[in-house]
PDB file of N, CA, C and O in Angstrom:
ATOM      1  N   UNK A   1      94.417  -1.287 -33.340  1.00  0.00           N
ATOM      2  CA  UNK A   1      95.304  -1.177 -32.193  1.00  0.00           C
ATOM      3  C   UNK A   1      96.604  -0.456 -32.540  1.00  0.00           C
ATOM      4  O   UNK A   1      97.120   0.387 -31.807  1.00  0.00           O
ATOM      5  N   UNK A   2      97.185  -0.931 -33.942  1.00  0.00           N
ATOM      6  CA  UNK A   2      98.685  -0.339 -34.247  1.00  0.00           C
ATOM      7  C   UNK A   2      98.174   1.425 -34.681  1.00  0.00           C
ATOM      8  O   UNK A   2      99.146   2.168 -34.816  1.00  0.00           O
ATOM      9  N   UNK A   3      97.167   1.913 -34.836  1.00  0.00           N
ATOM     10  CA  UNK A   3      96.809   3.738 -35.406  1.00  0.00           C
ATOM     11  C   UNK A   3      96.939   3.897 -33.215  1.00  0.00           C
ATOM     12  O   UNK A   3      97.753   4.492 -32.508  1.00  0.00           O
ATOM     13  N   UNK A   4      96.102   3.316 -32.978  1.00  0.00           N
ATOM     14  CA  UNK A   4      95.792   3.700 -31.481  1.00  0.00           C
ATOM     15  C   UNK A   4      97.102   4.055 -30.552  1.00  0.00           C
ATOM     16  O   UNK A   4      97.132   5.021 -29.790  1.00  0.00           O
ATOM     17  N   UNK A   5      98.311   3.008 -30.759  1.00  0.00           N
ATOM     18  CA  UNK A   5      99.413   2.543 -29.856  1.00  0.00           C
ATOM     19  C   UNK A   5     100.274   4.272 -30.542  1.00  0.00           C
ATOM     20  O   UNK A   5     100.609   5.147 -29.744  1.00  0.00           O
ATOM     21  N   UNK A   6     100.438   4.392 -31.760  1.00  0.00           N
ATOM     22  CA  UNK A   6     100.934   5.077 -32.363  1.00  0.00           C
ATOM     23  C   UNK A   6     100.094   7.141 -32.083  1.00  0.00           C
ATOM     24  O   UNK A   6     100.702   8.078 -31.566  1.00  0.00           O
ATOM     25  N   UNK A   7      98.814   7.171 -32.579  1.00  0.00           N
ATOM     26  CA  UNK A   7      98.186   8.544 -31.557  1.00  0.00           C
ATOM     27  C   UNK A   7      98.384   8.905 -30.444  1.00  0.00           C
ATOM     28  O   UNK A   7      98.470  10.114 -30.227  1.00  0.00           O
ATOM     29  N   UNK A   8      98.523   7.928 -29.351  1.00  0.00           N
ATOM     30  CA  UNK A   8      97.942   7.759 -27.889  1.00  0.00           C
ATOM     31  C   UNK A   8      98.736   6.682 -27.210  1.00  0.00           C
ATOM     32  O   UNK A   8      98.036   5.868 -26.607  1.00  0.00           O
ATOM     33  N   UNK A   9      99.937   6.497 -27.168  1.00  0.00           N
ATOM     34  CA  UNK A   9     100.715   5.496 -26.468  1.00  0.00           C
ATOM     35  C   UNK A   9     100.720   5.723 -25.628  1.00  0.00           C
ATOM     36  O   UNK A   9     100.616   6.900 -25.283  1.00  0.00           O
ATOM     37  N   UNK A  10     100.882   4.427 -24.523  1.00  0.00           N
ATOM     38  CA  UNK A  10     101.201   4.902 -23.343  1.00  0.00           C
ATOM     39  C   UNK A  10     102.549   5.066 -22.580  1.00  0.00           C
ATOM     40  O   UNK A  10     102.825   5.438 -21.440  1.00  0.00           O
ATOM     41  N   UNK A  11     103.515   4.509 -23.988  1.00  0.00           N
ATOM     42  CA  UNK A  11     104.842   4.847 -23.055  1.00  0.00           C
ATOM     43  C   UNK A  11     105.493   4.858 -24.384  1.00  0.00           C
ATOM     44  O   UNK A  11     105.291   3.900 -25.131  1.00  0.00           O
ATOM     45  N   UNK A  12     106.388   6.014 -24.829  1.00  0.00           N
ATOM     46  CA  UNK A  12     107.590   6.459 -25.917  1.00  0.00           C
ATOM     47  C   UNK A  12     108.587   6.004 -25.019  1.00  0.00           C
ATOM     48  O   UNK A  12     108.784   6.094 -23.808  1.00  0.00           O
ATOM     49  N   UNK A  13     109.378   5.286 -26.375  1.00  0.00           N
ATOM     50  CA  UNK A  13     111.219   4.574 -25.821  1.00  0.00           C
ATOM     51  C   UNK A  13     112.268   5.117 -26.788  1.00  0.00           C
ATOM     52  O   UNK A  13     111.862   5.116 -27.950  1.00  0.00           O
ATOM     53  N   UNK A  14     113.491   5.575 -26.623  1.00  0.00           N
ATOM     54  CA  UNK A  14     114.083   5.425 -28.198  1.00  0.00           C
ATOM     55  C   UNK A  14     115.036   4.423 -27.914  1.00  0.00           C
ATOM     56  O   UNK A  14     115.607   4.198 -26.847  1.00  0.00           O
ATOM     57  N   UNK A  15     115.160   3.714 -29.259  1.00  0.00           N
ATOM     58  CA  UNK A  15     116.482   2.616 -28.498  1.00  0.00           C
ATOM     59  C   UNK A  15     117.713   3.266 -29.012  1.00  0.00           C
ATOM     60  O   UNK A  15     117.882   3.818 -30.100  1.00  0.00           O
ATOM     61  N   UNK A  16     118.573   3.091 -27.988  1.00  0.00           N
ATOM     62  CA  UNK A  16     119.648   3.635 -28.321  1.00  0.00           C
ATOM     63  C   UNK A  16     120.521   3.097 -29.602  1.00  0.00           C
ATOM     64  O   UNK A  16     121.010   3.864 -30.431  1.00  0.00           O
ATOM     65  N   UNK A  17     120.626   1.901 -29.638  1.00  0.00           N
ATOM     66  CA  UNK A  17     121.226   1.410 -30.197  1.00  0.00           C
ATOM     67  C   UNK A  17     121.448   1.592 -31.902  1.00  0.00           C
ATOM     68  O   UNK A  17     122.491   1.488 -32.548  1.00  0.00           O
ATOM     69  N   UNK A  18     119.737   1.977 -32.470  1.00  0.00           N
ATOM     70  CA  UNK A  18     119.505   2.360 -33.859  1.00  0.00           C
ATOM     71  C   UNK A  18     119.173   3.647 -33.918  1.00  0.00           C
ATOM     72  O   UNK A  18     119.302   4.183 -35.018  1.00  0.00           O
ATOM     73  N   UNK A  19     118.774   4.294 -33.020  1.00  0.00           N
ATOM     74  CA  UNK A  19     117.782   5.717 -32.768  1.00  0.00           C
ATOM     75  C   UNK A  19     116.783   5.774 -33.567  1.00  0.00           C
ATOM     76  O   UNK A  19     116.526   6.597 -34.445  1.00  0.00           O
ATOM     77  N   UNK A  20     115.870   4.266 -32.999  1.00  0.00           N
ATOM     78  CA  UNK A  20     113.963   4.343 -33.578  1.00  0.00           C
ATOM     79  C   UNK A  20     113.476   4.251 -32.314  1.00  0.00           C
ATOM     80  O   UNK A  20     113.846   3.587 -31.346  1.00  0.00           O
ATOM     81  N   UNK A  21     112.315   5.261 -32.524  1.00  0.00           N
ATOM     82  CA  UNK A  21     111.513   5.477 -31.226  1.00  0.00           C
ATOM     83  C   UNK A  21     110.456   3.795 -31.490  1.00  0.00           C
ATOM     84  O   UNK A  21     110.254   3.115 -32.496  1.00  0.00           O
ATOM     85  N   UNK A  22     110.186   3.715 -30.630  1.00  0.00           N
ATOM     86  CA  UNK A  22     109.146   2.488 -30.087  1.00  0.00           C
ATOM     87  C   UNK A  22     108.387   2.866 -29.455  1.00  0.00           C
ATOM     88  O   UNK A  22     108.693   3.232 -28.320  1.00  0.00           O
ATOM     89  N   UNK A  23     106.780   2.962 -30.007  1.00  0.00           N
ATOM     90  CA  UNK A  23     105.746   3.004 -29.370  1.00  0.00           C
ATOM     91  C   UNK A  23     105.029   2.128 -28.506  1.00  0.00           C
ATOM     92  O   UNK A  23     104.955   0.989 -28.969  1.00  0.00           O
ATOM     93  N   UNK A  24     104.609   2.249 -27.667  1.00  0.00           N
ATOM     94  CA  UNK A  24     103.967   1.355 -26.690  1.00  0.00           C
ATOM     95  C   UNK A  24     102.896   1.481 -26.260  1.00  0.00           C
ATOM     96  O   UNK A  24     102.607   2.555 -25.732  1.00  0.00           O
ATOM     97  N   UNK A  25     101.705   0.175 -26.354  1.00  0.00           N
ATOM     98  CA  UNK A  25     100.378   0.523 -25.859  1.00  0.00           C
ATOM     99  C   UNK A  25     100.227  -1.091 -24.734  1.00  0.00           C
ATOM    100  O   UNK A  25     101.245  -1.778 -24.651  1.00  0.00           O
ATOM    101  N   UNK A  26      99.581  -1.326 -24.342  1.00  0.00           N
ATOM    102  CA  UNK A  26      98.623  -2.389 -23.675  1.00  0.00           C
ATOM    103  C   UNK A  26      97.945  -3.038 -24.453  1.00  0.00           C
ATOM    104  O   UNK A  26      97.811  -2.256 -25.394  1.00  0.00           O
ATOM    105  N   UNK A  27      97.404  -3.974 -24.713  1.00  0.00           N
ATOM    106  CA  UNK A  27      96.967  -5.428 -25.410  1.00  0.00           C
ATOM    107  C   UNK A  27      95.749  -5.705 -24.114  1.00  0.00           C
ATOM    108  O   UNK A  27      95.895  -5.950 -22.916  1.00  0.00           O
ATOM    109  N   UNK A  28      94.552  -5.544 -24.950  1.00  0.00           N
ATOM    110  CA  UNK A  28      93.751  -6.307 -23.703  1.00  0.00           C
ATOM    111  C   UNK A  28      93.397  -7.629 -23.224  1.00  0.00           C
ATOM    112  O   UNK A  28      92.638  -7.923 -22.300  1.00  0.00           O
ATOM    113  N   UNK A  29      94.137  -8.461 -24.081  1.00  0.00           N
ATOM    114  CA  UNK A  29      94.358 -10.576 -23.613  1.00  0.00           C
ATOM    115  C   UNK A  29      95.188 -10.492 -22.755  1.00  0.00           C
ATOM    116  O   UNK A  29      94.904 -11.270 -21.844  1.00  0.00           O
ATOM    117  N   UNK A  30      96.147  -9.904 -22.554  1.00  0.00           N
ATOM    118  CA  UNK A  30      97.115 -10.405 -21.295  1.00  0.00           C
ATOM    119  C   UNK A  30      98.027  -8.772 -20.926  1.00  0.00           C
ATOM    120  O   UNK A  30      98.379  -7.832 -21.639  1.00  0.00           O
ATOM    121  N   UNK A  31      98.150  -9.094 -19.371  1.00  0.00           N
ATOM    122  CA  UNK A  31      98.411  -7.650 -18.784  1.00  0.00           C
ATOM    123  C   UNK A  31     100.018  -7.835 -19.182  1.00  0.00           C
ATOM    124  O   UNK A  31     100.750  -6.867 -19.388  1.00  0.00           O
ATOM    125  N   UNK A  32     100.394  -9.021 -19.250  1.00  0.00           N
ATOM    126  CA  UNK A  32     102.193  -9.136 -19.180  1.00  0.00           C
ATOM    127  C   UNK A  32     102.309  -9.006 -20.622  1.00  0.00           C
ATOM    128  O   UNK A  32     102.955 -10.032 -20.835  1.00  0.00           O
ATOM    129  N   UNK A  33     102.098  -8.333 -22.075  1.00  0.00           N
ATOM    130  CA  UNK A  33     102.048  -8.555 -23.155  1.00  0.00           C
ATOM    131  C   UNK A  33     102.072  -6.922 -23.321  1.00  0.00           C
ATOM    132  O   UNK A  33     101.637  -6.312 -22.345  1.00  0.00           O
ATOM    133  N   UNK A  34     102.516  -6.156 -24.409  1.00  0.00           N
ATOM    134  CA  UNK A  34     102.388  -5.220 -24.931  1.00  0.00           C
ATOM    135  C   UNK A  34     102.582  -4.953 -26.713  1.00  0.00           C
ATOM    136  O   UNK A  34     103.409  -5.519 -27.428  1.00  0.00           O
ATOM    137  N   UNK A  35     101.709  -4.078 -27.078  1.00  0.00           N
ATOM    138  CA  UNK A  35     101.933  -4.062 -28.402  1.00  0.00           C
ATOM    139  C   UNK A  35     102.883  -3.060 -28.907  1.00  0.00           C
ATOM    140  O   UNK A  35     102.562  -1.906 -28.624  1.00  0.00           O
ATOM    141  N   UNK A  36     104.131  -3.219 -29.683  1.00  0.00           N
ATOM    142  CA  UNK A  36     105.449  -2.850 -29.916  1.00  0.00           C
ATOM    143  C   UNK A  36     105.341  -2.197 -30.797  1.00  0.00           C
ATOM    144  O   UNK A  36     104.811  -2.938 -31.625  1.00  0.00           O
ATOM    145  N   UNK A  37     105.551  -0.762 -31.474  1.00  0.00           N
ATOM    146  CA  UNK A  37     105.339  -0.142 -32.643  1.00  0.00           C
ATOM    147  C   UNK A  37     106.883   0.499 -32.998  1.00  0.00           C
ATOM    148  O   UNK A  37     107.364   1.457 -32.393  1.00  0.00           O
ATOM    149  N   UNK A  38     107.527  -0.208 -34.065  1.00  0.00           N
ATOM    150  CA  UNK A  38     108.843   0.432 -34.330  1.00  0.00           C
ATOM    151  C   UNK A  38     108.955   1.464 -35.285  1.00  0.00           C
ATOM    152  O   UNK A  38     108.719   1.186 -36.461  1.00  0.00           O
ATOM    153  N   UNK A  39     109.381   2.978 -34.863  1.00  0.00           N
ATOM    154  CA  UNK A  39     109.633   3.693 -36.121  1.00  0.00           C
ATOM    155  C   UNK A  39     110.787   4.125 -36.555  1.00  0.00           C
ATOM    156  O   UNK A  39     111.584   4.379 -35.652  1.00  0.00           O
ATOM    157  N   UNK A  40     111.182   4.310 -37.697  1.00  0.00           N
ATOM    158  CA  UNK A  40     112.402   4.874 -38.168  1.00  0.00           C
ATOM    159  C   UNK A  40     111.744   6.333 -38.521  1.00  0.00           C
ATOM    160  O   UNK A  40     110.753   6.474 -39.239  1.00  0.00           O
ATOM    161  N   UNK A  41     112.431   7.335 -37.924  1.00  0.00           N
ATOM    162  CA  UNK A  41     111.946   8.408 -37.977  1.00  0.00           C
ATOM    163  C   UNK A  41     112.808   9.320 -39.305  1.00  0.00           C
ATOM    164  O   UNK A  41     113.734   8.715 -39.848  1.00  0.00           O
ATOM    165  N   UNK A  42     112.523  10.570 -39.730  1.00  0.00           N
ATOM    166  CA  UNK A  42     112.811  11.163 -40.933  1.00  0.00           C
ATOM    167  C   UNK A  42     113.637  10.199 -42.066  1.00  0.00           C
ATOM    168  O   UNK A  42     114.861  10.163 -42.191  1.00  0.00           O
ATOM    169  N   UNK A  43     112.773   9.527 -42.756  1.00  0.00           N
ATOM    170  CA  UNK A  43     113.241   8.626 -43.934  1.00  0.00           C
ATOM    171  C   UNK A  43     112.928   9.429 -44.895  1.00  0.00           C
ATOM    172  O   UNK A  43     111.731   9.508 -45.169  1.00  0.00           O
ATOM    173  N   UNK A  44     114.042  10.361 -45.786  1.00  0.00           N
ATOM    174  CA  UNK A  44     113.523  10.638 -46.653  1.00  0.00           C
ATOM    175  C   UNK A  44     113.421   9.957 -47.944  1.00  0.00           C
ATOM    176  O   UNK A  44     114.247   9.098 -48.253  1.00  0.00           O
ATOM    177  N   UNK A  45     112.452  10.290 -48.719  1.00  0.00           N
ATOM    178  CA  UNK A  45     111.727   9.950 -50.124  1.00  0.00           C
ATOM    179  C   UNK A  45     111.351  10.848 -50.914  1.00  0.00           C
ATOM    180  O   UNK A  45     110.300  11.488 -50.876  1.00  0.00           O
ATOM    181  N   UNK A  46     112.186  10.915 -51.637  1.00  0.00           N
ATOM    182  CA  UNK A  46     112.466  12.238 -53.028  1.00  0.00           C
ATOM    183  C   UNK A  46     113.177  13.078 -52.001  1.00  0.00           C
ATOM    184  O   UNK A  46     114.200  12.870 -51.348  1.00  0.00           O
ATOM    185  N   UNK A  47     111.970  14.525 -52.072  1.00  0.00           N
ATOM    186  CA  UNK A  47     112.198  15.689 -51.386  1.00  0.00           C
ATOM    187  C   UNK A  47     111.209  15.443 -50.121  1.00  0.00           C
ATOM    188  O   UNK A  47     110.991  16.594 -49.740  1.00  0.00           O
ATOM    189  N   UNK A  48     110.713  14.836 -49.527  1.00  0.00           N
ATOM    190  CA  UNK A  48     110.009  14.862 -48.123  1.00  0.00           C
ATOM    191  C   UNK A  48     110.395  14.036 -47.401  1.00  0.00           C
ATOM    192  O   UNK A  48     110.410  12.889 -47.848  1.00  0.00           O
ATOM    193  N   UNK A  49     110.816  14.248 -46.137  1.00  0.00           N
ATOM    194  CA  UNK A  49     110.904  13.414 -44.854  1.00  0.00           C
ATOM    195  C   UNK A  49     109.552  12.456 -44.495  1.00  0.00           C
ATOM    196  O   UNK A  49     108.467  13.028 -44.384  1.00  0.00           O
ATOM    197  N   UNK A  50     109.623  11.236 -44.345  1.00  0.00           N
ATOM    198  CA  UNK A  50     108.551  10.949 -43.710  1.00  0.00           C
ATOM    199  C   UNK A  50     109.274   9.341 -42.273  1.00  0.00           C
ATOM    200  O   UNK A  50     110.362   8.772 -42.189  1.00  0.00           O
ATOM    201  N   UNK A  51     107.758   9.190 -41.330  1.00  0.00           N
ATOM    202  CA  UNK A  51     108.285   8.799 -40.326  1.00  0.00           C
ATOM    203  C   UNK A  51     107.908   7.025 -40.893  1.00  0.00           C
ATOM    204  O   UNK A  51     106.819   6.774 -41.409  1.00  0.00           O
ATOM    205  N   UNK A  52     108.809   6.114 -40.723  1.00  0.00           N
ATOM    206  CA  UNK A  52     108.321   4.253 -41.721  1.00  0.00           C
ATOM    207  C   UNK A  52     108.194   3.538 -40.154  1.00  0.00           C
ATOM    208  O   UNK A  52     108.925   3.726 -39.182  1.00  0.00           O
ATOM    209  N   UNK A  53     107.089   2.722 -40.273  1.00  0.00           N
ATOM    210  CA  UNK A  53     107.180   1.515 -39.519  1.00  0.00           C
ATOM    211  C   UNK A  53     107.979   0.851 -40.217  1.00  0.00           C
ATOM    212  O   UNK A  53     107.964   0.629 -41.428  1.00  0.00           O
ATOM    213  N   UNK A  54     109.081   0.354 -38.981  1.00  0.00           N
ATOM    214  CA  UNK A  54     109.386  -0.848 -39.240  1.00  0.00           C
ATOM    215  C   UNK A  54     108.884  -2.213 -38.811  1.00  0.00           C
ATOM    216  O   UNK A  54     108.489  -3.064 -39.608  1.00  0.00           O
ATOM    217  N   UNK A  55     108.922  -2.347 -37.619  1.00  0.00           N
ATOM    218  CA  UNK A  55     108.054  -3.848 -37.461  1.00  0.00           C
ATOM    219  C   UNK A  55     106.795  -3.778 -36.529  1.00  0.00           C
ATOM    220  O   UNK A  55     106.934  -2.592 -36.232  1.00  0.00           O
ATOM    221  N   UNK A  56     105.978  -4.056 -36.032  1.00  0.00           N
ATOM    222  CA  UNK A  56     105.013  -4.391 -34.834  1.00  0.00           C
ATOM    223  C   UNK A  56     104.879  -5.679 -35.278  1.00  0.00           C
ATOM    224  O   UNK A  56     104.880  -6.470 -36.221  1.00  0.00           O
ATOM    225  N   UNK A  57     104.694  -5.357 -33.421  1.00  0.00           N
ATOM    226  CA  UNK A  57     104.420  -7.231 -32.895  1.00  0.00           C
ATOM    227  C   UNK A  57     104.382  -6.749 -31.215  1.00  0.00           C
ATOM    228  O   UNK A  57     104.636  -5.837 -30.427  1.00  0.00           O
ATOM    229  N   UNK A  58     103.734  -8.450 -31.396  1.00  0.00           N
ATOM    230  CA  UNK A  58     102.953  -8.106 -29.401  1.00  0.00           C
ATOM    231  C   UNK A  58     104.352  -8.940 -28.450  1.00  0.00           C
ATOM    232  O   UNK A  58     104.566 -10.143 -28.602  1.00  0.00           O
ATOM    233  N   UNK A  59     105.193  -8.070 -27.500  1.00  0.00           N
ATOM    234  CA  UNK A  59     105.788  -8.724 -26.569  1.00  0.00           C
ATOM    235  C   UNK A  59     106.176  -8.786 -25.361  1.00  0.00           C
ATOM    236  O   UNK A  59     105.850  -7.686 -24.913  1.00  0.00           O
ATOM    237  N   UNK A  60     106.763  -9.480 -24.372  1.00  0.00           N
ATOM    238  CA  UNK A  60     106.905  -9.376 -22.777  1.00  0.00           C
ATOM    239  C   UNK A  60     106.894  -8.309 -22.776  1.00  0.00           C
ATOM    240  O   UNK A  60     107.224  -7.814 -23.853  1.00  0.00           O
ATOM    241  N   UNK A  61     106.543  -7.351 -21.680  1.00  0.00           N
ATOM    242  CA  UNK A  61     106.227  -5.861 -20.940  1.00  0.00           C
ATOM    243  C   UNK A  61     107.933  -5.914 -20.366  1.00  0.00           C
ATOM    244  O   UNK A  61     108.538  -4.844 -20.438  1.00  0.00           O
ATOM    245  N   UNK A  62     108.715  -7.169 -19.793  1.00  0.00           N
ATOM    246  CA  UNK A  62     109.737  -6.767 -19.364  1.00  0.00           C
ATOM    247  C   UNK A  62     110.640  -6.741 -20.443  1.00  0.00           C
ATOM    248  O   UNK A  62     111.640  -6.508 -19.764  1.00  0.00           O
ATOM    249  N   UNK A  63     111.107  -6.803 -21.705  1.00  0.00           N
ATOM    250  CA  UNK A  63     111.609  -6.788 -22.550  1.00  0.00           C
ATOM    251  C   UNK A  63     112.072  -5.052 -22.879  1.00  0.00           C
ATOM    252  O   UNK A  63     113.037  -4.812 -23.605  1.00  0.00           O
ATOM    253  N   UNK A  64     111.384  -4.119 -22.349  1.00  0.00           N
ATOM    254  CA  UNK A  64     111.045  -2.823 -22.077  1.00  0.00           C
ATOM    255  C   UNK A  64     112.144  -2.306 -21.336  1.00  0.00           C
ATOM    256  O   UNK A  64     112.672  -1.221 -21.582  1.00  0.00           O
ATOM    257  N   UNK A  65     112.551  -3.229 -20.258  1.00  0.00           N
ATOM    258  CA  UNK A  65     112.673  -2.637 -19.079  1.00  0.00           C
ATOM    259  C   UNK A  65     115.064  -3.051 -19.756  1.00  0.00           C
ATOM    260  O   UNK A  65     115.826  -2.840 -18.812  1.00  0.00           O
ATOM    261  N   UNK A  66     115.482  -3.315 -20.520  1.00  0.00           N
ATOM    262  CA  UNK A  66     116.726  -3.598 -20.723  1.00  0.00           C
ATOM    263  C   UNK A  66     117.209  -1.983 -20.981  1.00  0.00           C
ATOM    264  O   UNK A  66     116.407  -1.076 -21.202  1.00  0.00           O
ATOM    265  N   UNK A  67     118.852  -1.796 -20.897  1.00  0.00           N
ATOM    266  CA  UNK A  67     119.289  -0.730 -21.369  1.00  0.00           C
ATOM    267  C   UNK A  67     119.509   0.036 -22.636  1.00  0.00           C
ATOM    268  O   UNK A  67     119.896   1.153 -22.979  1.00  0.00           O
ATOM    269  N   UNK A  68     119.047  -1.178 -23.219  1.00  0.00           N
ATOM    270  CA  UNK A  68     119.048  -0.449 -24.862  1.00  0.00           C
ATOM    271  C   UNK A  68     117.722   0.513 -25.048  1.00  0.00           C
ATOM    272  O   UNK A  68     117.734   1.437 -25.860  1.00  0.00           O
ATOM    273  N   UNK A  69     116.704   0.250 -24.317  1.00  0.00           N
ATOM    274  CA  UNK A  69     115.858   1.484 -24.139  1.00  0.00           C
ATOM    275  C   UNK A  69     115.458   2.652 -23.370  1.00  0.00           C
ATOM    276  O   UNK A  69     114.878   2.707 -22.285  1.00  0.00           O
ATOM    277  N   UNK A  70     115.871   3.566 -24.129  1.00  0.00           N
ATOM    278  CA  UNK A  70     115.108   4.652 -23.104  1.00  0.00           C
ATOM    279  C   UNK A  70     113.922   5.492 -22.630  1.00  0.00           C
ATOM    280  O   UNK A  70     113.525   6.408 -23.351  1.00  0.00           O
ATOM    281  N   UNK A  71     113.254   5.196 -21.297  1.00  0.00           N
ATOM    282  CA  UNK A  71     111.700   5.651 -21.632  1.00  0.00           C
ATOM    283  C   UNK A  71     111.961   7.521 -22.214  1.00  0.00           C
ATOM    284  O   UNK A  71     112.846   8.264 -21.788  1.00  0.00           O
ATOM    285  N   UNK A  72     111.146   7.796 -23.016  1.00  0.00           N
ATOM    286  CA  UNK A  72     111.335   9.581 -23.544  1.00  0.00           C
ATOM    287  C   UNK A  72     110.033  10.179 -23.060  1.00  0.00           C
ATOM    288  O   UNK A  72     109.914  11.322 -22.619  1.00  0.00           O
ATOM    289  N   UNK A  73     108.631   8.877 -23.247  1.00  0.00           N
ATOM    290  CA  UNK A  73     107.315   9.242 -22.632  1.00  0.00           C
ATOM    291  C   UNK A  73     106.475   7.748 -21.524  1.00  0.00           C
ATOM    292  O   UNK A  73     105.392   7.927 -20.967  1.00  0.00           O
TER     293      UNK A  73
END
C-alpha cells in the first residue's frame, strides 16, 4: 500500500509548516481513514540528493482538510 500511495496517490499536500509533501491514498477497511505518506524531500547524502520517508500511518480523511496543508495534487 505505502509503494502504491507513493506511485499513484490520490491526493499530493505540502505542509506548510516543514515543507514535506504528504502523500495520500485510500485504505480499503474504512472510507473515513486514509493512508499518510510523509516525505522530506532533497536530503542530501554525501554527493546525491535523495527523497526520506519520514513517517506513515493510517488517519482521519478530515485531518487533511486543516491549514497547515496544502492540496498541490
Amino acid at each position: 500500500m505505502v509503494e502504491a500511495a507513493v506511485k499513484r496517490p490520490k491526493n499530493v499536500y505540502i505542509d506548510t509548516n516543514i515543507n514535506r509533501l504528504i502523500y495520500v491514498s485510500s485504505v480499503k477497511y474504512s472510507k473515513n481513514k486514509i493512508l499518510k505518506v510523509v516525505i522530506e524531500p532533497n536530503q542530501k547524502i554525501g554527493k546525491r540528493h535523495y527523497n526520506q520517508v519520514i513517517s506513515i500511518g493510517v488517519v482521519d480523511r478530515n485531518k487533511m482538510n486543516t491549514p497547515q496543508y496544502t492540496k498541490i495534487k
